[in-house]
Each structure stands twice: as C-alpha cells, then as structure tokens.
Backbone as CSV, one residue per row, in Angstrom:
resi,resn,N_x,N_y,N_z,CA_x,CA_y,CA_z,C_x,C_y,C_z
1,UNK,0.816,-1.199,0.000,0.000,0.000,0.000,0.864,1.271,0.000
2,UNK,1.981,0.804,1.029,2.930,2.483,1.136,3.275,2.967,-1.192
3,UNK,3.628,1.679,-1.546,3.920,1.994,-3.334,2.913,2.704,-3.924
4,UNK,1.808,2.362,-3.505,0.684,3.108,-4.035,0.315,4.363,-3.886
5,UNK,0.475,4.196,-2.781,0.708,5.916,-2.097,2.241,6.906,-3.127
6,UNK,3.054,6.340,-3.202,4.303,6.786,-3.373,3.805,6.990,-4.535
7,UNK,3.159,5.901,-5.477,2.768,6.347,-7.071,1.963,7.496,-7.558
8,UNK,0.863,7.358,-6.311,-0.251,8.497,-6.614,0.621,9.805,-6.469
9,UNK,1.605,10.048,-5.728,1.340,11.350,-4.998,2.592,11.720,-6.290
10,UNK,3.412,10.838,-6.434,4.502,11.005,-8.011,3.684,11.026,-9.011
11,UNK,2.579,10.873,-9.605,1.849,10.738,-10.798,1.131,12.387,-10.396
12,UNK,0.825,12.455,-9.442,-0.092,13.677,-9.553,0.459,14.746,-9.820
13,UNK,2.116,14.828,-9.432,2.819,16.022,-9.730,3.337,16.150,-10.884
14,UNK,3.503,15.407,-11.500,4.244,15.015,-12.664,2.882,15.792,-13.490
15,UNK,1.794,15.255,-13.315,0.711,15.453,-13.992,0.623,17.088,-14.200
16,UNK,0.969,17.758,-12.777,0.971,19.028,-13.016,2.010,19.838,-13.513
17,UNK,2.895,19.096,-13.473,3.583,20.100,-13.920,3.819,19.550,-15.265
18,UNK,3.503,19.055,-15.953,2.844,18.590,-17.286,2.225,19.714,-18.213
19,UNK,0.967,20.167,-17.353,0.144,20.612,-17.689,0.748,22.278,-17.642
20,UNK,1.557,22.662,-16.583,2.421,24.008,-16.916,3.684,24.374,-17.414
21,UNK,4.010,23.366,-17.920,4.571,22.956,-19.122,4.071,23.507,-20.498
22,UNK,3.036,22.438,-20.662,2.658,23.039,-21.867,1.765,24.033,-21.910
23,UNK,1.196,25.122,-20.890,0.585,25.940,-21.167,1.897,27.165,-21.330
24,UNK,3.180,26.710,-20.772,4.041,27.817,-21.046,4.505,27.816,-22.258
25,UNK,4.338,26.312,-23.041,5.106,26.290,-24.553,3.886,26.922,-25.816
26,UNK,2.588,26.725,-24.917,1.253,27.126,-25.554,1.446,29.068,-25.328
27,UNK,2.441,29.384,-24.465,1.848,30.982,-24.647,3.220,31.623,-25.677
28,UNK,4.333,30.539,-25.668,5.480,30.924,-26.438,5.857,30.437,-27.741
29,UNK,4.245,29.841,-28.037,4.097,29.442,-29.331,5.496,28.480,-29.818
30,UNK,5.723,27.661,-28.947,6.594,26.209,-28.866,6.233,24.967,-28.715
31,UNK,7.219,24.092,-29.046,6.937,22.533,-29.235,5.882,22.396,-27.938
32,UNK,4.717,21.644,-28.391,3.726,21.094,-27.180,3.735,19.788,-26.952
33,UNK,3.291,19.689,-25.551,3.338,18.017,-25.097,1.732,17.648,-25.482
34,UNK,2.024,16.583,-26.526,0.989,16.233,-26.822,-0.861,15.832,-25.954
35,UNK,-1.510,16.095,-26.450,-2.854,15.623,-25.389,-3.241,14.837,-25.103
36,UNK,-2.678,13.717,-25.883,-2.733,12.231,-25.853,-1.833,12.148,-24.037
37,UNK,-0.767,12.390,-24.069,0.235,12.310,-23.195,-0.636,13.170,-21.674
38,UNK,-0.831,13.871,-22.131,-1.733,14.926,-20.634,-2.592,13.958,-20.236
39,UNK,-3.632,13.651,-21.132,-4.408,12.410,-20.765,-3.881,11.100,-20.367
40,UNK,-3.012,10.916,-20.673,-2.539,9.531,-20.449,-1.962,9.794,-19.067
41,UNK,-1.404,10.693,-18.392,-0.936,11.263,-17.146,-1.698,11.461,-16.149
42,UNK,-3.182,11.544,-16.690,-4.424,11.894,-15.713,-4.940,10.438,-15.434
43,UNK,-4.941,9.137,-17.118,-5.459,7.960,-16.682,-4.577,6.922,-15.941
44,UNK,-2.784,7.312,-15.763,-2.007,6.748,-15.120,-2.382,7.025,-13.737
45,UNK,-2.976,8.034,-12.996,-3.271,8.015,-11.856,-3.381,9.419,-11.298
46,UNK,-2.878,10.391,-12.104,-2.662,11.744,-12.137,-3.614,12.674,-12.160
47,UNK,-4.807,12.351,-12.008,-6.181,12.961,-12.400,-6.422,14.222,-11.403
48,UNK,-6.127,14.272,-10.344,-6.016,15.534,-9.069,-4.929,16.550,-9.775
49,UNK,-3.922,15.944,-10.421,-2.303,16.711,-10.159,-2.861,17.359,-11.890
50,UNK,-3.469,16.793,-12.696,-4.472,17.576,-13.962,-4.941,18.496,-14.058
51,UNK,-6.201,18.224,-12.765,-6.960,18.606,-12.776,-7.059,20.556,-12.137
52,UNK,-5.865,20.279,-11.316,-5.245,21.240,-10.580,-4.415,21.782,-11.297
53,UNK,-3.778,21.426,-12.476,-2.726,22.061,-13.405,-4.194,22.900,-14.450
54,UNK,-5.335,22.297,-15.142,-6.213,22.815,-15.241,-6.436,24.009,-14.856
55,UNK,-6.768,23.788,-13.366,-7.248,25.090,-13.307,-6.154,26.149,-12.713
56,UNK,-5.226,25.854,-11.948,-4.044,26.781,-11.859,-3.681,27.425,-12.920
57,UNK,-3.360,26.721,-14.105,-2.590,27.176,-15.189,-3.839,27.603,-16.060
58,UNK,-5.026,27.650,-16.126,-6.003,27.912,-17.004,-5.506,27.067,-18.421
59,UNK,-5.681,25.971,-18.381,-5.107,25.297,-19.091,-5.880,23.834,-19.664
60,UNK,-6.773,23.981,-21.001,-7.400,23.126,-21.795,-8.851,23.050,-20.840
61,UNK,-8.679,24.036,-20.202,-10.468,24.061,-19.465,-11.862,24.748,-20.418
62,UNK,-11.401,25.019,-21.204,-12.307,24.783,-22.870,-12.518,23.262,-23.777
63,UNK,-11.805,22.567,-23.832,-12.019,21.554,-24.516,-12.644,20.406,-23.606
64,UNK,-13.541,19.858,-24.191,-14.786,18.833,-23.577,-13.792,17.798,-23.276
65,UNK,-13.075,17.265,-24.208,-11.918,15.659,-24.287,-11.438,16.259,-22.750
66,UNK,-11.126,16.952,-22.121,-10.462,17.063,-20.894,-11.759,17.650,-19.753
67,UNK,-13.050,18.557,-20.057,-13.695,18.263,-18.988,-14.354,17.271,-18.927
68,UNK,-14.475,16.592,-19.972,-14.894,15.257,-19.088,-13.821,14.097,-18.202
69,UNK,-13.121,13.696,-19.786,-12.024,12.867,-18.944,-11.114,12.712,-18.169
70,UNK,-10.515,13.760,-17.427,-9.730,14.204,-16.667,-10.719,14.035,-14.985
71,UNK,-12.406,14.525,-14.850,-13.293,14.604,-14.038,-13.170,12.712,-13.790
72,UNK,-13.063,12.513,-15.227,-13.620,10.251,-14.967,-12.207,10.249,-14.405
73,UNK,-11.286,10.299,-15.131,-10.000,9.128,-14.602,-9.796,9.443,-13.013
74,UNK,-10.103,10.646,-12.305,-10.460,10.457,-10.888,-11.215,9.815,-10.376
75,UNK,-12.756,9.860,-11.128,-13.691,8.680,-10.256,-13.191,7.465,-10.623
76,UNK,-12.430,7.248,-11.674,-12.033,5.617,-11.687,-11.014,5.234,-10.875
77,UNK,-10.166,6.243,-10.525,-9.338,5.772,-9.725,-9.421,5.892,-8.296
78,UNK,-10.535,6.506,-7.645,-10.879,6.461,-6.515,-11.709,5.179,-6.429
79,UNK,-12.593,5.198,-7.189,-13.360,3.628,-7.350,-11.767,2.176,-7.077
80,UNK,-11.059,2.513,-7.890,-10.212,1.576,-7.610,-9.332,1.315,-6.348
81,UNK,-9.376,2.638,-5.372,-8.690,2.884,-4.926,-9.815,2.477,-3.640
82,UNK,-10.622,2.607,-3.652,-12.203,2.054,-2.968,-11.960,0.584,-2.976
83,UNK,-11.708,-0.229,-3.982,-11.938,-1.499,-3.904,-10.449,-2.294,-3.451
84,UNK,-9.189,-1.723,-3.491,-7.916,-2.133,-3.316,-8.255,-2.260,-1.529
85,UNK,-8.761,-1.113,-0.750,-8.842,-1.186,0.785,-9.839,-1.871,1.313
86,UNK,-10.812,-2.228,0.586,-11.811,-3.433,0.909,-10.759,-4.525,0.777
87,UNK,-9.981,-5.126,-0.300,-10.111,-6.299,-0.247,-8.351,-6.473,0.622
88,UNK,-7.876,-5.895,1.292,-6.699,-5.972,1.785,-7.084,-5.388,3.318
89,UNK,-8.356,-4.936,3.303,-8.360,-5.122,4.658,-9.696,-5.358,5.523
C-alpha cells in the first residue's frame, strides 16, 4: 500500500507540472506536449495533479476531451482505490 501511495502522490505532480509545461510552450508558441500524453498522465493516476494544473494554469479548461475525462479518470481511480482497501483489509 505504502507503493501506491508513493505512485499516486509522483503521478499527480508530474501530472501538473505537465500541464504548466505546456501551457508555457502554448503561450510561447513552442513545441507542445501532446494531449494524448496529458491524458494519459491523468489515466495513469494523475487525475487531481491535472486537474489542478487545469485550473491553476487555465489550461485546456475549454475543450470537452479534458472536462470530461480528466473529471472520470479520478472517479475511476478512486473507485479503484475504494476497492484495493476493501479487499486488503
């Protein structure tokens, strides 16, 4: 359980600073980290550390592909994260 912990709380930052990343390469009209990759950072476990780069950075909080999925890959991973402490304890 302590790994899991260690993963979430490394995925969530990563996630954010992801996301202010590319809103700084988005205002200097430079290479961007793809959205595939932002998303894939939110469904690795990162969905808080997103979601918070979101709205800190004002960042892809117009496009639907991220208010929705960025909102799910948290409930899925709390759901999962729901069923890992049922069955271990």
């Amino acid at each position: 359980m302590k790994f899991i912990l260690i993963w979430y709380i490394a995925v969530n930052i990563i996630s954010l600073i992801l996301f202010g990343i590319d809103k700084y390469k988005a205002v200097r009209q430079k290479w961007r980290i793809p959205e595939r990759s932002l998303l894939l950072s939110a469904f690795l476990g990162g969905g808080i550390g997103a979601l918070a780069g979101m709205t800190i950075f004002r960042h892809k909080i117009r496009k639907a592909k991220f208010k929705i999925l960025v909102p799910l890959s948290i409930i899925l991973h709390l759901a999962l994260i729901i069923l890992l402490f049922r069955r271990f304890n």
